[in-house]
Structures are given as C-alpha cells and as structure tokens.
C-alpha positions as CSV (number, residue, x, y, z in Angstrom):
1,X,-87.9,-3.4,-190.5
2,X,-85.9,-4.2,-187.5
3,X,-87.7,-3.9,-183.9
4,X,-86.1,-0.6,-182.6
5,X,-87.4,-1.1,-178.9
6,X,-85.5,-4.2,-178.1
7,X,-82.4,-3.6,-176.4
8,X,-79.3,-4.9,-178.3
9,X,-77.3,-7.2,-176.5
10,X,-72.9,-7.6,-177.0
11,X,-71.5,-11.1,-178.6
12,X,-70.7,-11.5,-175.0
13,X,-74.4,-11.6,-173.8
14,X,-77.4,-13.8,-174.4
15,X,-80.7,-12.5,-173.3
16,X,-82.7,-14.6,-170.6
17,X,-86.0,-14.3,-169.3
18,X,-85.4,-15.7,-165.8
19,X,-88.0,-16.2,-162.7
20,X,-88.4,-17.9,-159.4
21,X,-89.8,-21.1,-159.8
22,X,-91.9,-20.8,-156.9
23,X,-93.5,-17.5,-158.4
24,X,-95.0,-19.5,-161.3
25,X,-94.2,-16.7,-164.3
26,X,-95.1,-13.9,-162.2
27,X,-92.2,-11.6,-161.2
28,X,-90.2,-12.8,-164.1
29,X,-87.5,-10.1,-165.5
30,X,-85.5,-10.2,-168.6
31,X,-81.8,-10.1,-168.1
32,X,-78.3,-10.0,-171.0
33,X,-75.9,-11.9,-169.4
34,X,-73.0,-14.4,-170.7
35,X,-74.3,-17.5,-169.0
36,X,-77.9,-18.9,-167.7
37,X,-75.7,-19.4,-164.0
38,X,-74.7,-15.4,-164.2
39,X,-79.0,-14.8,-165.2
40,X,-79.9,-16.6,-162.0
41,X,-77.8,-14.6,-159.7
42,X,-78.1,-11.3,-161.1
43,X,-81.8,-12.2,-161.0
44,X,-81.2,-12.9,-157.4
45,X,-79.5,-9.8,-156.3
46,X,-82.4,-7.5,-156.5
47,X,-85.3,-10.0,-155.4
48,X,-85.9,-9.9,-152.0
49,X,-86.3,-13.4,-150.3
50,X,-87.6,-14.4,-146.7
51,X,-84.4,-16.2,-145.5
52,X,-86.4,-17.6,-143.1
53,X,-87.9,-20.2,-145.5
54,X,-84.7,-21.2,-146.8
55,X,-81.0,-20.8,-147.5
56,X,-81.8,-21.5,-151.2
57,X,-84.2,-20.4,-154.1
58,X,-84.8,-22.3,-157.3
59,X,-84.9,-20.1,-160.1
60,X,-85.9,-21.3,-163.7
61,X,-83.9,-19.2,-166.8
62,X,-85.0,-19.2,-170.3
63,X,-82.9,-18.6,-173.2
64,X,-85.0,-16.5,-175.5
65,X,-83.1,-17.3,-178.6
66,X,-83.4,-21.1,-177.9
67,X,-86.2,-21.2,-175.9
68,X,-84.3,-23.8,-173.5
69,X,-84.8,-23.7,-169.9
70,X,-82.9,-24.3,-166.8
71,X,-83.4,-24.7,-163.4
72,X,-80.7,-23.2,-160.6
73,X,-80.6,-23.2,-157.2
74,X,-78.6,-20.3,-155.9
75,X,-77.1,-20.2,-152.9
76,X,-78.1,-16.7,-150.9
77,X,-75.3,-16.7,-148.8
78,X,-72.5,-17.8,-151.0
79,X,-74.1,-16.9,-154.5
80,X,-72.7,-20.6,-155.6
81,X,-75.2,-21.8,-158.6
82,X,-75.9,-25.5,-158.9
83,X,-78.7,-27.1,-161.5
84,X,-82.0,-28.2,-159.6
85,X,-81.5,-31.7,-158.8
C-alpha cells in the first residue's frame, strides 16, 4: 500500500532534505525542487542568518532518492550558488 502522507512531487521536482552545515542536522527542512542549487536557496530564503558573521552560508542538500549530498555556499546578497570548495 502506497504511503498516502508523503507529498507527491512533479517530473520537474526532486525532493531534498537540505540544512545548514553549521546547524549539524538540526533545523533541516525538506524541500521539491528541480535542482540541489534551487534546494539551497529556497532553503535560504526563509532562514534567518546574522549577516554579521558572514556574507555566506554553507548549506549541505541531500537527494532523498539517491541519498547523495552536496555542499553550497550561497551567496545572501546575490543568491549566486557555488559548491563548497
């Protein structure tokens, strides 16, 4: 019997489970978007940050169909994504 609670994502969506990588799991949020770089900014736009600290967070997606993750830094000015590096 299919799991009637999970949302349904489009062909045009992957679902991500995506958290700051400072915040160590805690805080994370699950997201259907059509790219890991489009998780880590939506992810973004409703997490507060101190700007203070820095122009930049570090956020780690996971695909949950693959189980790969990736680390972005995201720009909070621009909202340019770049991999950790």
């Amino acid at each position: 019997m299919p799991d009637q609670t999970a949302p349904q994502t489009d062909a045009q969506t992957h679902r991500f489970t995506v958290r700051a990588r400072h915040l160590h799991g805690h805080h994370a949020r699950v997201l259907d978007e059509p790219s890991p770089e489009a998780a880590a900014a939506a992810y973004l736009e409703d997490f507060a940050h101190d700007l203070d600290e820095d122009d930049a967070v570090a956020v780690i997606v996971r695909d949950e169909t693959t189980g790969r993750e990736q680390c972005f830094r995201v720009d909070l000015t621009t909202g340019e994504t770049a991999p950790c590096g």
